[in-house]
ChimeraX commands (.cxc) that place a marker at each C-alpha (Angstrom):
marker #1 position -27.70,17.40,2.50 radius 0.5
marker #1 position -29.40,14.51,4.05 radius 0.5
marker #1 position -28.64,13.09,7.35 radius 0.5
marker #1 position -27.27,9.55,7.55 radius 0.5
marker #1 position -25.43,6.93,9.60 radius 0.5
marker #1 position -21.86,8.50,9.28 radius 0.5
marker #1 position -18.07,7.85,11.33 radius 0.5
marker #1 position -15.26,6.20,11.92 radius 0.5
marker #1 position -14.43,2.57,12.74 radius 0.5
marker #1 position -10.97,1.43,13.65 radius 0.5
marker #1 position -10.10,-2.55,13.76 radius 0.5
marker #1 position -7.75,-3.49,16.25 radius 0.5
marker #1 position -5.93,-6.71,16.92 radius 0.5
marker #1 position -2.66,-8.64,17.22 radius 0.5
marker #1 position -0.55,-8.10,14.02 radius 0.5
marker #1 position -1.23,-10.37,10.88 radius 0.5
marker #1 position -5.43,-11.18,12.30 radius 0.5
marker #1 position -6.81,-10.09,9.09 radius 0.5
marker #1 position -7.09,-6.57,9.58 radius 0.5
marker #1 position -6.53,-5.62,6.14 radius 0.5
marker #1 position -7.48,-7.74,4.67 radius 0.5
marker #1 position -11.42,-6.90,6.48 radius 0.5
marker #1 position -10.94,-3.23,5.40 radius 0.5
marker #1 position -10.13,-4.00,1.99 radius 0.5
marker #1 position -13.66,-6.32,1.62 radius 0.5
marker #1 position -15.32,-3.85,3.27 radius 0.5
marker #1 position -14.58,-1.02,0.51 radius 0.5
marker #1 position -15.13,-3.32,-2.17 radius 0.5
marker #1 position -11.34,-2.14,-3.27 radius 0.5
marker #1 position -7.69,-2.84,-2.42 radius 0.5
marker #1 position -6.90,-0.04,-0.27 radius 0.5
marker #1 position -4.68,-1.47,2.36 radius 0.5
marker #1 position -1.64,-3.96,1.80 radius 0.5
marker #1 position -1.56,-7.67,3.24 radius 0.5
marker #1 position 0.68,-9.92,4.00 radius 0.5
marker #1 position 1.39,-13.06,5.95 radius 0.5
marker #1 position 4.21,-11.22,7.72 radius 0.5
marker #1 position 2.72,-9.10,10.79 radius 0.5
marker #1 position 3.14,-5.58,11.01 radius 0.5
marker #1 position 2.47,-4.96,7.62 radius 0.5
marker #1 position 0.53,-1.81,8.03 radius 0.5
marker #1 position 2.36,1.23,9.21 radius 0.5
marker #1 position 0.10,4.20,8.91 radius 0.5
marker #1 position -4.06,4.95,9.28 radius 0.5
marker #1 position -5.37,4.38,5.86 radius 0.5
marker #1 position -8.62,5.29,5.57 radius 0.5
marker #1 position -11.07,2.81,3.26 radius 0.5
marker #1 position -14.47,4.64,2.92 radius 0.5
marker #1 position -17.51,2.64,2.44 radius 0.5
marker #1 position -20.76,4.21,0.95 radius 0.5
marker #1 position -24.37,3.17,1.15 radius 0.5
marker #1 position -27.41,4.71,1.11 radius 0.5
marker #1 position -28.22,4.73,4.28 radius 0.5
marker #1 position -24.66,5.36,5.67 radius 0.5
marker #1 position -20.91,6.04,5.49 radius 0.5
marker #1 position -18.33,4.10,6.78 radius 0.5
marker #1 position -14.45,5.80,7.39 radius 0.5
marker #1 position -12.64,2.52,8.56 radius 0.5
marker #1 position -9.70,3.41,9.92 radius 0.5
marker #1 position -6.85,0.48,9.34 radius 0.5
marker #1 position -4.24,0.67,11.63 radius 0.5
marker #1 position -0.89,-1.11,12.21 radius 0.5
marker #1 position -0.88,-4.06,14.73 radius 0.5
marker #1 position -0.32,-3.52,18.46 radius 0.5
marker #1 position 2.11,-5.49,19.34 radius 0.5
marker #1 position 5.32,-5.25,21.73 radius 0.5
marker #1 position 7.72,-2.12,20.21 radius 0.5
marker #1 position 11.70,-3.05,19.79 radius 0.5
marker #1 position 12.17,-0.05,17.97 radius 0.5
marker #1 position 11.80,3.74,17.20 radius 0.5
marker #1 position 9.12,2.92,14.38 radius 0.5
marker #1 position 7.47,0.17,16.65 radius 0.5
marker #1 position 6.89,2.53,19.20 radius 0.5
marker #1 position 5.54,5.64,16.64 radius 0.5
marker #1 position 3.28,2.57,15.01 radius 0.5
marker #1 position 1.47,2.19,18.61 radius 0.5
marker #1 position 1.36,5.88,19.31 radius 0.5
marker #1 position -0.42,6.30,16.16 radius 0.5
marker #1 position -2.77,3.05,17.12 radius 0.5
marker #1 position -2.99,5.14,20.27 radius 0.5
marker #1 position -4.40,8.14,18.37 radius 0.5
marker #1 position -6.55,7.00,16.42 radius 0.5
marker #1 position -8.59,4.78,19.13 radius 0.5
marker #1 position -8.97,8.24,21.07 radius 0.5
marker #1 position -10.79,9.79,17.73 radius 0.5
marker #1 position -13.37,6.93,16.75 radius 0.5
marker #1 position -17.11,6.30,17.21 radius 0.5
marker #1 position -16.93,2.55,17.44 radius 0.5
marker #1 position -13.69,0.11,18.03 radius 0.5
marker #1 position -13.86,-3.45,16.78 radius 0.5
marker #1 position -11.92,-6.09,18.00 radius 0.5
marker #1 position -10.39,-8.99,15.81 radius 0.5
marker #1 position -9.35,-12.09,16.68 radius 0.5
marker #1 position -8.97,-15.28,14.59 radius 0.5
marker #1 position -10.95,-18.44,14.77 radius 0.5
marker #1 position -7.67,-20.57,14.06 radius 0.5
marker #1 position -6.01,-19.42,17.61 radius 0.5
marker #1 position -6.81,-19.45,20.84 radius 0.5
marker #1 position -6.88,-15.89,22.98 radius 0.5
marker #1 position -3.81,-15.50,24.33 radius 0.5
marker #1 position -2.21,-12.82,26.65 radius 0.5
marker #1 position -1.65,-10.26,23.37 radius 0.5
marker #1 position -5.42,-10.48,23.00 radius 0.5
marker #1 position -5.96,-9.98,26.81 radius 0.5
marker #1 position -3.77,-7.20,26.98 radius 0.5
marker #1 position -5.48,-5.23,23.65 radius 0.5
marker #1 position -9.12,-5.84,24.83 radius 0.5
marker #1 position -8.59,-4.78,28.52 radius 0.5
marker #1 position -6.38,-1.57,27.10 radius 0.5
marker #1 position -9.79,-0.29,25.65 radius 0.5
marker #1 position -10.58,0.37,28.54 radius 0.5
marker #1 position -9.16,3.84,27.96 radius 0.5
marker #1 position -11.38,4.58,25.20 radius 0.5
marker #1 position -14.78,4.93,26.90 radius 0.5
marker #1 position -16.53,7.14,24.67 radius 0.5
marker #1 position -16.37,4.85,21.49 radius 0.5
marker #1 position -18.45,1.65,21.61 radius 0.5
marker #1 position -16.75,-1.72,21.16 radius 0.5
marker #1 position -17.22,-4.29,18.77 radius 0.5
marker #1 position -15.63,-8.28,18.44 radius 0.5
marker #1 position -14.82,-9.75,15.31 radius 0.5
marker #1 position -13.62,-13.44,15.10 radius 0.5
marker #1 position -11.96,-13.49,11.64 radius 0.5
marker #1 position -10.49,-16.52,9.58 radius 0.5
marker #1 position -13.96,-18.63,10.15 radius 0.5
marker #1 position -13.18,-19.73,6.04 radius 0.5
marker #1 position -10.07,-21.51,7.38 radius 0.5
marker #1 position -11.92,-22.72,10.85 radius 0.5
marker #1 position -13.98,-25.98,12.55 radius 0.5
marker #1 position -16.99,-24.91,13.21 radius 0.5
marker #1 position -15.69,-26.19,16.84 radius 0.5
marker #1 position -12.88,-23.34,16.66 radius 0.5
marker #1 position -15.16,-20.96,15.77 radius 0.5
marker #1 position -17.52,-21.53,18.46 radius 0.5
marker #1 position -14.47,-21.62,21.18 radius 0.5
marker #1 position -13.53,-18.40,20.22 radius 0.5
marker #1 position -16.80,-16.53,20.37 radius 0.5
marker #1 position -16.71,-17.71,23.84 radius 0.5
marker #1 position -13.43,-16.76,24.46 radius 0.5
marker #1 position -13.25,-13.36,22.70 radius 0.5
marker #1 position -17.12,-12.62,24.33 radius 0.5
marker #1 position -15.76,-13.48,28.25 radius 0.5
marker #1 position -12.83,-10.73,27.58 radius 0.5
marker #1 position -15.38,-7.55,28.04 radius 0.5
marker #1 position -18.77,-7.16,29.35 radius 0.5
marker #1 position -19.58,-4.49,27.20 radius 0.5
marker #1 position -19.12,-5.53,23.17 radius 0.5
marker #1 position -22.12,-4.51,21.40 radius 0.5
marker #1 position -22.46,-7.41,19.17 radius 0.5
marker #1 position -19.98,-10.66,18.66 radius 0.5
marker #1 position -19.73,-11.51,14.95 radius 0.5
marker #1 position -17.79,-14.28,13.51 radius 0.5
marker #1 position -16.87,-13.66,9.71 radius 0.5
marker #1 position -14.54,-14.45,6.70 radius 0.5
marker #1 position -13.32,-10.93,4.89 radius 0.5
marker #1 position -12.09,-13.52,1.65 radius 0.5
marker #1 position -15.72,-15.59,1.52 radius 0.5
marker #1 position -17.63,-12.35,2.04 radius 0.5
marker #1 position -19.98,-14.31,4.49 radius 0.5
marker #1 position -21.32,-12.66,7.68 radius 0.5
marker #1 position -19.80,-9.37,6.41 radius 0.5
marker #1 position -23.12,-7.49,5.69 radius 0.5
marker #1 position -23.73,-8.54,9.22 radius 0.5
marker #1 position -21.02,-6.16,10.26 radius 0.5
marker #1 position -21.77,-3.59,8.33 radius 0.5
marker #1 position -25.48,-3.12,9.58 radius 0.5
marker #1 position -24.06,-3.21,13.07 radius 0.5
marker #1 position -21.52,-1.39,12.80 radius 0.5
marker #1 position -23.65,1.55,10.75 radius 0.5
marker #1 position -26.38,0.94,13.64 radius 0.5
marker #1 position -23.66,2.16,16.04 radius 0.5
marker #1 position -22.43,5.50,13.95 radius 0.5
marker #1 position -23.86,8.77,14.89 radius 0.5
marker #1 position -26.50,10.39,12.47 radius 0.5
marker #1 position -24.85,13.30,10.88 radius 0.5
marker #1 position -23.93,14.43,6.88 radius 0.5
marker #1 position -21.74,11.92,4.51 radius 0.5
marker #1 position -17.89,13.34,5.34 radius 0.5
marker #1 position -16.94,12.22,1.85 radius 0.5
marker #1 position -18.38,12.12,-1.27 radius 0.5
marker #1 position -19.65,8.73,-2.66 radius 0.5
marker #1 position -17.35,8.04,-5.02 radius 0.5
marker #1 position -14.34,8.33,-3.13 radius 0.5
marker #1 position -12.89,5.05,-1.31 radius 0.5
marker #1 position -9.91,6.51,0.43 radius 0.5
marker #1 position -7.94,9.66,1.34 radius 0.5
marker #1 position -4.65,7.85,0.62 radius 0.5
marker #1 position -2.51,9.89,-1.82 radius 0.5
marker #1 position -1.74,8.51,-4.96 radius 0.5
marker #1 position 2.00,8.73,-4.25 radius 0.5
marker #1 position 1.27,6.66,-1.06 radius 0.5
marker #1 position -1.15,4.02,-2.50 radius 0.5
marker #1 position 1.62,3.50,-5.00 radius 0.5
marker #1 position 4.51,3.32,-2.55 radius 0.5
marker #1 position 2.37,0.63,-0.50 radius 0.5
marker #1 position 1.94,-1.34,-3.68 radius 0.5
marker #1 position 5.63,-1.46,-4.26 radius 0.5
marker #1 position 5.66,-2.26,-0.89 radius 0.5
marker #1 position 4.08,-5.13,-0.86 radius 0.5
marker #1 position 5.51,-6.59,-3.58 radius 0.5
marker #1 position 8.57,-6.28,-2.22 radius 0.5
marker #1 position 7.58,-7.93,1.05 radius 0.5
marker #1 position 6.89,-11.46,-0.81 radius 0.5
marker #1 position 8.85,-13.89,-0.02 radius 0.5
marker #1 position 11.49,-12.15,1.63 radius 0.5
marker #1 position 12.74,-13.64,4.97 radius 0.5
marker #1 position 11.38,-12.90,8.81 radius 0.5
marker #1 position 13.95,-10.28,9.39 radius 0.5
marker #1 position 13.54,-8.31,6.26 radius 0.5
marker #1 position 10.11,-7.05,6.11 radius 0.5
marker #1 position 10.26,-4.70,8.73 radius 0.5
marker #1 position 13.41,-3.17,7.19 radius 0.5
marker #1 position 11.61,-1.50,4.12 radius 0.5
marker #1 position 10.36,1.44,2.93 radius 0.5
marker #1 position 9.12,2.61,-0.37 radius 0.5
marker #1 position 9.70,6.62,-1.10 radius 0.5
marker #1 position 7.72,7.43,-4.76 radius 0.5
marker #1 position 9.92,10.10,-6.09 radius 0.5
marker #1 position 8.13,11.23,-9.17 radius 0.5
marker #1 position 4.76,9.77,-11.22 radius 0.5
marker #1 position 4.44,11.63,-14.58 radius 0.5
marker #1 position 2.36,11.13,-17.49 radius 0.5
marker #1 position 3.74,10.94,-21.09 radius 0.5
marker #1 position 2.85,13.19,-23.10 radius 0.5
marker #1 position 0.49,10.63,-25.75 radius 0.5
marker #1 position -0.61,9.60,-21.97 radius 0.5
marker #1 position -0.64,6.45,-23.37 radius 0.5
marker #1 position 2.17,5.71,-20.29 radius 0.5
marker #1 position 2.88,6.90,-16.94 radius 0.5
marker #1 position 6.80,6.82,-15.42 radius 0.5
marker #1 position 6.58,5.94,-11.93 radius 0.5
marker #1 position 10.23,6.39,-10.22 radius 0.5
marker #1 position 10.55,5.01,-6.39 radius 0.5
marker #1 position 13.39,4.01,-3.71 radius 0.5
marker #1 position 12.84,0.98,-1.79 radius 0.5
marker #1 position 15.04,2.11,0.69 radius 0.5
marker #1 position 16.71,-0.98,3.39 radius 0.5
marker #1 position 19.06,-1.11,6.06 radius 0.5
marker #1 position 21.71,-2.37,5.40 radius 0.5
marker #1 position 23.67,-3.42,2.16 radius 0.5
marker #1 position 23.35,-7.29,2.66 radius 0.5
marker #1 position 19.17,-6.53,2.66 radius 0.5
marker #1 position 20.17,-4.66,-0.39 radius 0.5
marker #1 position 20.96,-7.67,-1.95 radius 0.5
marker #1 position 18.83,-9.92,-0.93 radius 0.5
marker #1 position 16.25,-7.51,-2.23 radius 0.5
marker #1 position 17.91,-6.96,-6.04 radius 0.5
marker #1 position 18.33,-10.58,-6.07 radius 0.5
marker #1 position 20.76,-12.61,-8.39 radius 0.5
marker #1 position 21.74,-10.74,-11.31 radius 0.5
marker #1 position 18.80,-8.25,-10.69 radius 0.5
marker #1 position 16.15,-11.17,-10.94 radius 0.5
marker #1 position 14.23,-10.62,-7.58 radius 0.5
marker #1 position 13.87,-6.84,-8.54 radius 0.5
marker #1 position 12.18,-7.75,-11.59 radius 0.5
marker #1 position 10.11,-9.65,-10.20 radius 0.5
marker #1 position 8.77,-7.31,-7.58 radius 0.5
marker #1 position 8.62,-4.29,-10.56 radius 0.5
marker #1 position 6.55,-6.89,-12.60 radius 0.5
marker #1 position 4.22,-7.43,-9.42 radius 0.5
marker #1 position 4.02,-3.75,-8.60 radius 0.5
marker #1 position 2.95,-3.07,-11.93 radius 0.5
marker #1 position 0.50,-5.72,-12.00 radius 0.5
marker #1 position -1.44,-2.97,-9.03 radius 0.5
marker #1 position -0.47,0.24,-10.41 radius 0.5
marker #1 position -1.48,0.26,-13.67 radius 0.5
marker #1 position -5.25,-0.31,-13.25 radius 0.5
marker #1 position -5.03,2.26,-9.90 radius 0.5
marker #1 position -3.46,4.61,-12.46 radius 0.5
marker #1 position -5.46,4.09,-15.79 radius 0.5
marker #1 position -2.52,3.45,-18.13 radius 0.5
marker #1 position 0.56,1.78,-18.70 radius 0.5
marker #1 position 3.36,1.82,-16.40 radius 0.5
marker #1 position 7.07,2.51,-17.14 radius 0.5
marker #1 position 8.38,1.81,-13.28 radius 0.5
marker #1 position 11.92,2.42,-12.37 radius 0.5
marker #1 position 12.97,0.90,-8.73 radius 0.5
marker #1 position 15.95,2.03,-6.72 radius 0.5
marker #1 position 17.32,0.17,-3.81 radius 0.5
marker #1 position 18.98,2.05,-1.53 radius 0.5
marker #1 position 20.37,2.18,2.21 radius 0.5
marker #1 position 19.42,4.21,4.61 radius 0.5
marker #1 position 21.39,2.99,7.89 radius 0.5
marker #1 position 19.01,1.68,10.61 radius 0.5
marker #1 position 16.38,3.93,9.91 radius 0.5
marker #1 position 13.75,2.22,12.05 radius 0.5
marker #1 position 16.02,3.44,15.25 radius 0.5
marker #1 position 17.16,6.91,13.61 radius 0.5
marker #1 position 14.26,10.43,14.26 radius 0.5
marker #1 position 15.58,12.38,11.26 radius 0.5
marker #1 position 15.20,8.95,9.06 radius 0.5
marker #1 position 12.26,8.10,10.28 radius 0.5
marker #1 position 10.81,11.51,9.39 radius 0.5
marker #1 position 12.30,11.71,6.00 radius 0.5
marker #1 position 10.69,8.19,5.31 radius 0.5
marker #1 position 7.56,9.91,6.44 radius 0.5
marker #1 position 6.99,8.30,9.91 radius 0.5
marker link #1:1,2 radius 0.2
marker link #1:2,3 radius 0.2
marker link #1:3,4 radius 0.2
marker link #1:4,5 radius 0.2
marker link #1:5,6 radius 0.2
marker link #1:6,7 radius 0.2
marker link #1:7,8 radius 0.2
marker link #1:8,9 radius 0.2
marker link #1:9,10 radius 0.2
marker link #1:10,11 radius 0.2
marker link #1:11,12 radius 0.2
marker link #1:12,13 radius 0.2
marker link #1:13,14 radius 0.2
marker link #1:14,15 radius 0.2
marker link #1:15,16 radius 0.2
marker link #1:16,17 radius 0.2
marker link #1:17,18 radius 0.2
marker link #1:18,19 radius 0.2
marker link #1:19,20 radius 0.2
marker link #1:20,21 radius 0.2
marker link #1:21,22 radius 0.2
marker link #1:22,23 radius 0.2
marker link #1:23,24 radius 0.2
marker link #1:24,25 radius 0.2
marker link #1:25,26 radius 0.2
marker link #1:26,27 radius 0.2
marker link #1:27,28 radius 0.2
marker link #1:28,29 radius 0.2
marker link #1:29,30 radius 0.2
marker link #1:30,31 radius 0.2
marker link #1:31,32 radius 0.2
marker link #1:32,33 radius 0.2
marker link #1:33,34 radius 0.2
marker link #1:34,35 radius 0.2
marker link #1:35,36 radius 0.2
marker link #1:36,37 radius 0.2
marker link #1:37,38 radius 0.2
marker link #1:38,39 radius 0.2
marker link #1:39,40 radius 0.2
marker link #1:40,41 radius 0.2
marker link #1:41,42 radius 0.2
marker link #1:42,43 radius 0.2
marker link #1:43,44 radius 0.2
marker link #1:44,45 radius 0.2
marker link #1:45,46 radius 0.2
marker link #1:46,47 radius 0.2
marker link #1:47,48 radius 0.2
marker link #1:48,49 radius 0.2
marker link #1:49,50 radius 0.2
marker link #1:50,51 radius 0.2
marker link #1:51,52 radius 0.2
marker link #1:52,53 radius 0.2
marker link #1:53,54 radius 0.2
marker link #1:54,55 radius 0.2
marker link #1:55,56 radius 0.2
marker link #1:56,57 radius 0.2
marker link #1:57,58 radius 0.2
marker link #1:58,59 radius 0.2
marker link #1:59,60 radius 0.2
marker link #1:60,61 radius 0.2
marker link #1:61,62 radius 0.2
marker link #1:62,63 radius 0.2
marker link #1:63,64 radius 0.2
marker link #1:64,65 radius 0.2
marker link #1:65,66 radius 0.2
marker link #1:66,67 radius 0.2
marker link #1:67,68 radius 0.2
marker link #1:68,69 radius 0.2
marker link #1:69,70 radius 0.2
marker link #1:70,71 radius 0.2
marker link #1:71,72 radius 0.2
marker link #1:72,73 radius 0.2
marker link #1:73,74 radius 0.2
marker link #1:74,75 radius 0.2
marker link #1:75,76 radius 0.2
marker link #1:76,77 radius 0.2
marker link #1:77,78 radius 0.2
marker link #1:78,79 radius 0.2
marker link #1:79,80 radius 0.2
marker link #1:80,81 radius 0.2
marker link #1:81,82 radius 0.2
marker link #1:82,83 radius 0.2
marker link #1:83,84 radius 0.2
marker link #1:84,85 radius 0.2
marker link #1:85,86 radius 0.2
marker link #1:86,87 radius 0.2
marker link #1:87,88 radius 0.2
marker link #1:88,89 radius 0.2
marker link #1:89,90 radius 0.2
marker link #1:90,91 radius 0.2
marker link #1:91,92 radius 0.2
marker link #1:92,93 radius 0.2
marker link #1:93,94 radius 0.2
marker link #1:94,95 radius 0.2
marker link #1:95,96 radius 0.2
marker link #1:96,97 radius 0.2
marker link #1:97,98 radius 0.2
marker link #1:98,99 radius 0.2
marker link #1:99,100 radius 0.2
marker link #1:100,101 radius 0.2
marker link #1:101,102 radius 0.2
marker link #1:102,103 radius 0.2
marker link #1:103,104 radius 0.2
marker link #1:104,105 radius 0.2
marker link #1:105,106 radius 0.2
marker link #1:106,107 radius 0.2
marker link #1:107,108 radius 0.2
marker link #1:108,109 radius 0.2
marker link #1:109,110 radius 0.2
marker link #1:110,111 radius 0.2
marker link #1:111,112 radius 0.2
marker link #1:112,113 radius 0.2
marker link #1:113,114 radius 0.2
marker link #1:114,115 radius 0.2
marker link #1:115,116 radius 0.2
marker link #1:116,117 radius 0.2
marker link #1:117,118 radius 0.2
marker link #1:118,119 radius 0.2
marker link #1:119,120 radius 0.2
marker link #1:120,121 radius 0.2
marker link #1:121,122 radius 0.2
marker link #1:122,123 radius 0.2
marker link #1:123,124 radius 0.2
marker link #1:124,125 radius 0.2
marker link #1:125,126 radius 0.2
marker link #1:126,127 radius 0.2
marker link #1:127,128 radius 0.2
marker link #1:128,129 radius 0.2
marker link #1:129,130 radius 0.2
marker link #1:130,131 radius 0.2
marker link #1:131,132 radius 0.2
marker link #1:132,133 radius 0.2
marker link #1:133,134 radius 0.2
marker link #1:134,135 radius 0.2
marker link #1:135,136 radius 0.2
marker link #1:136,137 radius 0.2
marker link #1:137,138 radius 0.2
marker link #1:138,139 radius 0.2
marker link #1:139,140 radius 0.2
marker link #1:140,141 radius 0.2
marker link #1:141,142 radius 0.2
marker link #1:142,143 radius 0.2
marker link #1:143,144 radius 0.2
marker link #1:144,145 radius 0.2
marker link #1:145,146 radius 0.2
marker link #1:146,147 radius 0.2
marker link #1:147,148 radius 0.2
marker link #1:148,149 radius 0.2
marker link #1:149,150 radius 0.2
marker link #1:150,151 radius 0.2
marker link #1:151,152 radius 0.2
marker link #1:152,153 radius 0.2
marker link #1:153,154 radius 0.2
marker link #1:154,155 radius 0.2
marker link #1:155,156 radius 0.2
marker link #1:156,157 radius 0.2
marker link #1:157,158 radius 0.2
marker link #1:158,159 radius 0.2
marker link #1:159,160 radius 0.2
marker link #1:160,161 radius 0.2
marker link #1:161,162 radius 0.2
marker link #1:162,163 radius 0.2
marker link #1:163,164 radius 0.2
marker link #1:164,165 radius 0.2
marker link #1:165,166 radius 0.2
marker link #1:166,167 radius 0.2
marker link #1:167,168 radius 0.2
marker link #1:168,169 radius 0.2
marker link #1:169,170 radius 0.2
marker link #1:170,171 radius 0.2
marker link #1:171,172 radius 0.2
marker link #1:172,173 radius 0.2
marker link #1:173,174 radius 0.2
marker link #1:174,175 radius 0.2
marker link #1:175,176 radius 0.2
marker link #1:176,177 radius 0.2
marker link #1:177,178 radius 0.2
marker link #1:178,179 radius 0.2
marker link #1:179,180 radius 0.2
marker link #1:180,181 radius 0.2
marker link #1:181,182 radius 0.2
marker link #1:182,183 radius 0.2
marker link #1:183,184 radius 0.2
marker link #1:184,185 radius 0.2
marker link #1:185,186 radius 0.2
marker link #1:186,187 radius 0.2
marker link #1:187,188 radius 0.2
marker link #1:188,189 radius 0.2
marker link #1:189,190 radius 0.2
marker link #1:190,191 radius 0.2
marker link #1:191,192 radius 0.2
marker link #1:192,193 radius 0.2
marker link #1:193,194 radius 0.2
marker link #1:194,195 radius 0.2
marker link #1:195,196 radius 0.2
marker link #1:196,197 radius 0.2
marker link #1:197,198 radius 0.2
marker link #1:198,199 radius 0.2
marker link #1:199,200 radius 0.2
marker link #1:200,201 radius 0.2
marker link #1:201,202 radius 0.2
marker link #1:202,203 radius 0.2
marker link #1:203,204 radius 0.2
marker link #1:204,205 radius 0.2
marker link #1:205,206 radius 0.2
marker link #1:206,207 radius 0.2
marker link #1:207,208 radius 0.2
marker link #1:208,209 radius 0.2
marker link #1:209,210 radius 0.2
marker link #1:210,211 radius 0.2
marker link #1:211,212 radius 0.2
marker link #1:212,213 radius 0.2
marker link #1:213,214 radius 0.2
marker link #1:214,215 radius 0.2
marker link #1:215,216 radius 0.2
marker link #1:216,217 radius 0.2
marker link #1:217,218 radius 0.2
marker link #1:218,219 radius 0.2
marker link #1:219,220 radius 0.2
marker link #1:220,221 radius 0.2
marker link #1:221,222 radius 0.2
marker link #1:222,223 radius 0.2
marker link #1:223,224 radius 0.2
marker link #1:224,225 radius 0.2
marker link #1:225,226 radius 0.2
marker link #1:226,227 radius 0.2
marker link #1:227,228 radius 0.2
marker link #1:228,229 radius 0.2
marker link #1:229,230 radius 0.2
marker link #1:230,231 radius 0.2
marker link #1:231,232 radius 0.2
marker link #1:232,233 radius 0.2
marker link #1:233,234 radius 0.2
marker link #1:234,235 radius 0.2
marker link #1:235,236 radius 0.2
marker link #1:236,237 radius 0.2
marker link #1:237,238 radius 0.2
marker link #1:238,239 radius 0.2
marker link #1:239,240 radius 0.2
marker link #1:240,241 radius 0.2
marker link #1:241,242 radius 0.2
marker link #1:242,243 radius 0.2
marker link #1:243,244 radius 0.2
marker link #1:244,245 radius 0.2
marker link #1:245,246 radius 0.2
marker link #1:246,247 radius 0.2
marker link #1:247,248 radius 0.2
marker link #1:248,249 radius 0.2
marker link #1:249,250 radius 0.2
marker link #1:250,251 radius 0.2
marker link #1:251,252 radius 0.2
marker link #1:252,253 radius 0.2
marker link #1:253,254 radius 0.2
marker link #1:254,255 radius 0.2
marker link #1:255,256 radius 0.2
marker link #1:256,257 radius 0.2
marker link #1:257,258 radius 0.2
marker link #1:258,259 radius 0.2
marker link #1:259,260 radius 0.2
marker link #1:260,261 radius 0.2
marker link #1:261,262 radius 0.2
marker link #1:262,263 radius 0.2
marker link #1:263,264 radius 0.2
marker link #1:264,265 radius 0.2
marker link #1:265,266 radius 0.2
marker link #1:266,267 radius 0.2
marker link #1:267,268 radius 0.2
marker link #1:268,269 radius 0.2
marker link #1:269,270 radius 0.2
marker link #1:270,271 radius 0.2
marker link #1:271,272 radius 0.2
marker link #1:272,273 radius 0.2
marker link #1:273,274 radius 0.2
marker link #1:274,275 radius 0.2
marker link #1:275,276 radius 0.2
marker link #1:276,277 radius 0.2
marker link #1:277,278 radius 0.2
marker link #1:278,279 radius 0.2
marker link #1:279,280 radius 0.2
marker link #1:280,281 radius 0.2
marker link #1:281,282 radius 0.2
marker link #1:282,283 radius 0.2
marker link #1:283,284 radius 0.2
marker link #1:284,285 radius 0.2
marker link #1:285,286 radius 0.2
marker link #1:286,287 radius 0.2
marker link #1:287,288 radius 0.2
marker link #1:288,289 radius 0.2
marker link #1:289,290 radius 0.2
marker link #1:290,291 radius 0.2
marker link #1:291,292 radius 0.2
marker link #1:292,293 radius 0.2
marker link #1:293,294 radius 0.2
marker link #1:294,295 radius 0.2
marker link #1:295,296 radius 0.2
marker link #1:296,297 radius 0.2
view
């Protein structure tokens, strides 16, 4: 097998900077969920990008940010992790807002991480004066002495992203491909589905609520004719007013996130999609060890 260009990357950030949302234009597929609300990614998905000169394993991981609970505090361990295992750490901040302490705090903690090399990524530059953007690439290039390269960007317009992607596979270690070329994650069916209902679920629901669900797939199964494919899933709350907020007047808002779940299933899947959706409560789960580990966290 030929050599190549070949690790991991891991973006880190503030929640809601566009993390995701980078990862996802990266792959050239919708592997990790967005949102406006922060903290909307709760495990380390891996998004694999393939070239022919080199192999990206990007390495999306929740938001550090200030834990007030059990599952806040198991999201930055796992941030924790992960930064320990990576060739190269890139740091995002957005061109719409000033660096502020968060930032501060994030850049001088990789400190701890002085075997992988560091990056900076101002993100948002789509939505951004050209004035804002060149603010922050002062700003986010006086927080360490030694980033490799400073790249402003937009993950939605595509532009400067190649950019990142040469530097970033300039900075990877020359080794064999760890995955084969067709494969853009090592996400689980079962959990690329659950983070689809997930995020459907997450629209529009209020500031409180978001961090309050889970999604638990219980059982996909072709038909027989394969023609359709039952997907059955809890999306499992806190309490029983979420509960209601979430199945909505007469059952309307759970339509409406089953008709936008489908909407990403079905062409993840290959067929049509007969999806069944559960609410239940699981009693503050985010504070509770046994929950959290039956929720898988």
């Amino acid at each position: 097998m030929t050599d190549i260009r070949c690790g991991f990357v891991t973006f880190v950030g503030r929640p809601n900077v566009g993390k995701s949302t980078l990862t996802n234009a990266l792959v050239g597929e919708k592997v990790a969920i967005t949102s406006e609300k922060p903290q909307t990614t709760r495990r380390a998905i891996r998004g694999i990008l393939n070239r022919s000169d080199g192999q990206l394993i990007i390495v999306d991981t929740p938001g550090i940010h200030r834990p007030r609970t059990l599952l806040g505090q198991r999201l930055n361990d796992l941030v924790e992790q992960v930064l320990g295992d990576v060739d190269v750490i890139a740091f995002c901040a957005p061109a719409t807002e000033q660096v502020g302490p968060g930032d501060r705090r994030i850049a001088a903690s990789l400190d701890g991480y002085p075997h992988a090399k560091k990056v900076a990524i101002v993100t948002k530059t789509d939505v951004a004066t050209r004035e804002q953007i060149t603010e922050r690439l002062v700003e986010v290039d006086q927080l360490r002495a030694d980033w490799s390269a400073v790249i402003p960007l937009s993950a939605l317009t595509r532009d400067q992203l190649d950019v990142l992607t040469d530097e970033l596979l300039a900075l990877m270690p020359i080794g064999p491909a760890l995955y084969p070329d067709d494969v853009v994650t090592d996400e689980s069916l079962e959990d690329r589905v659950a983070e689809i209902i997930r995020e459907a679920a997450l629209e529009g629901v209020r500031d409180e609520l978001p961090h309050s669900i889970a999604v638990v797939v219980q059982d996909i199964s072709a038909r027989e004719d394969r023609k359709l494919t039952d997907v059955y899933a809890d999306i499992v709350v806190e309490r029983d007013s979420q509960k209601a907020i979430i199945i909505g007047r007469k059952g309307m808002r759970l339509r409406d996130v089953g008709a936008r779940a489908r909407g990403g299933i079905e062409p993840l899947i290959g067929s049509r999609v007969f999806l069944s959706l559960h609410v239940r409560v699981a009693k503050e789960w985010q504070r509770d060890p046994k929950q959290l580990g039956r929720l898988g966290f």
